[in-house]
C-alpha positions in Angstrom: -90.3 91.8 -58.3 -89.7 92.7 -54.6 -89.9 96.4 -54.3 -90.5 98.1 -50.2 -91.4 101.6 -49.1 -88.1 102.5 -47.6 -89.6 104.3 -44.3 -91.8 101.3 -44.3 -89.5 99.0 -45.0 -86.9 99.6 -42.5 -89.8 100.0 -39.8 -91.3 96.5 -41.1 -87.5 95.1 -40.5 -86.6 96.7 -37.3 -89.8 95.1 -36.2 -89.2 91.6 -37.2 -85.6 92.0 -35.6 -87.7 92.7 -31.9 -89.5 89.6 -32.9 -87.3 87.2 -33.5 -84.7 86.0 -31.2 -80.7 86.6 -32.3 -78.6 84.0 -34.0 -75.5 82.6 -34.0 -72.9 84.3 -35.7 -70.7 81.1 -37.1 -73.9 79.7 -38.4 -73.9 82.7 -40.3 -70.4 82.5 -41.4 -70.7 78.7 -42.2 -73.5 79.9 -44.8 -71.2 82.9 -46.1 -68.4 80.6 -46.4 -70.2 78.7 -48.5 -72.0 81.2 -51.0 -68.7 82.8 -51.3 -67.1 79.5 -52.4 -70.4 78.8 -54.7 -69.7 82.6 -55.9 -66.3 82.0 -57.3 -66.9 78.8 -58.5 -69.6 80.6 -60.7 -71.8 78.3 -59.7 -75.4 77.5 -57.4 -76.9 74.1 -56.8 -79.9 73.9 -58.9 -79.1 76.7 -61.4 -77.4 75.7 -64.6 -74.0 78.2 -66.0 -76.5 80.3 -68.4 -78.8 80.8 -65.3 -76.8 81.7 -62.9 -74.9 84.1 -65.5 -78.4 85.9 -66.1 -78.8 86.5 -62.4 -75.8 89.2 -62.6 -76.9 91.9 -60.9 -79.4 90.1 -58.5 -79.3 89.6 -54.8 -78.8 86.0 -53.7 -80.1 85.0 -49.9 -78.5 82.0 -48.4 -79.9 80.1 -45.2 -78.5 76.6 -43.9 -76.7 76.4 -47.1 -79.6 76.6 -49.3 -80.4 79.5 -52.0 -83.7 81.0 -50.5 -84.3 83.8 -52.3 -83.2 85.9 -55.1 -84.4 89.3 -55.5 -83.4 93.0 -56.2 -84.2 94.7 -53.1 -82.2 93.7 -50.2 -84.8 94.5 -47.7 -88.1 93.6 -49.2 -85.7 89.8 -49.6 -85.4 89.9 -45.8 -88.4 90.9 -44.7 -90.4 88.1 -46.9 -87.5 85.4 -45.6 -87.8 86.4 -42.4 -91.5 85.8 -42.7 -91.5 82.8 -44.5 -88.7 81.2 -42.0 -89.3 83.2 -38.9 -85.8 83.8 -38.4 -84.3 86.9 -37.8 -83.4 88.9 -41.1 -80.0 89.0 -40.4 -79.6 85.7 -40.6 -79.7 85.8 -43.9 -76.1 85.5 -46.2 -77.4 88.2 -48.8 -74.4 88.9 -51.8 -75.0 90.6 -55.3 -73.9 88.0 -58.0 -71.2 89.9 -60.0 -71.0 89.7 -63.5 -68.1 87.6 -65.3 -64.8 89.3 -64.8 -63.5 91.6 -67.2 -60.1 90.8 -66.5 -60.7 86.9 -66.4 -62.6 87.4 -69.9 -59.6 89.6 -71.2 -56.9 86.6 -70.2 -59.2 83.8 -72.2 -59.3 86.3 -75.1 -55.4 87.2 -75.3 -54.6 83.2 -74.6 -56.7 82.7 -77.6 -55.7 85.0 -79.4 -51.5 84.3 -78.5 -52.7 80.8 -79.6 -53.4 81.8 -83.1 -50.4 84.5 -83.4 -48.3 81.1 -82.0 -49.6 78.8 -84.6 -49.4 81.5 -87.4 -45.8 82.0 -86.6 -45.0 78.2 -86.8 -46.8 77.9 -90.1 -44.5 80.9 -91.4 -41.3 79.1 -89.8 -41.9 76.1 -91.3 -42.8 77.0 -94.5 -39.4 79.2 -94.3 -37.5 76.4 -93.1 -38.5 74.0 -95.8 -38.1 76.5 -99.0 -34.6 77.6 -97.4 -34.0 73.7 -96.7 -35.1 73.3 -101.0 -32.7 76.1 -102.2 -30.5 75.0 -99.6 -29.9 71.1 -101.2 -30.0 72.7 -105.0 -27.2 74.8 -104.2 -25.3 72.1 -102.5 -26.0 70.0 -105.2 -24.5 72.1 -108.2 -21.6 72.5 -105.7 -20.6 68.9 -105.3 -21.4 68.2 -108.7 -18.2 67.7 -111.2 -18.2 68.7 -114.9 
């Protein structure tokens, strides 16, 4: 786990900002683009549903379209990326994967549970329907008959 002196960290990063030369900003908006997409899809390349739904809470670093990093301090992840691909740390998409909506969780639960209230309801309709239909015919029955 990634974890930076924050004094020390920010003078590390300001540093590696001097060093490296700026980027270009739609390059950086191509790759935020894309993570945001990935993000609401729920989805990464290379990390299947149950992983990426453990990495709620985490920090995800995009470059060129590719997940680099993952981490939980935001500038310890920049400094080591900027390291590893002498870029400038801003150029790095960093977003916090969210955790599953509560309000997308609460509309699967109430369809499912609409779904069984529906098919409750049918099952009481037409069991009502078929013993009204039954007393229905018998009563009809001892009408039309003659004695």
């Amino acid at each position: 786990m990634e974890e930076s002196n924050t004094s020390g960290g920010n003078a590390e990063l300001r540093e590696l900002c001097d060093r490296f030369p700026d980027f270009a900003v739609e390059d950086w908006q191509d790759d935020e683009e894309w993570l945001l997409s990935r993000l609401r899809a729920r989805s990464l390349p290379g990390f299947t549903q149950s992983q990426f739904d453990r990495l709620a809470g985490k920090i995800v670093a995009v470059y060129k379209r590719d997940v680099v990093g993952i981490g939980d301090d935001e500038v310890a992840l920049r400094i080591r990326l900027s390291k590893q691909h002498e870029v400038h740390p801003g150029r790095f998409v960093l977003r916090i994967i969210g955790k599953r909506s509560f309000f997308k969780s609460l509309v699967v639960s109430s369809a499912l549970i609409w779904l069984v209230i529906f098919v409750g309801i049918s099952v009481l309709f037409i069991a009502a329907v078929s013993g009204l239909g039954t007393k229905a015919n018998a009563t009809f029955s001892r009408i039309g008959t003659v004695r």
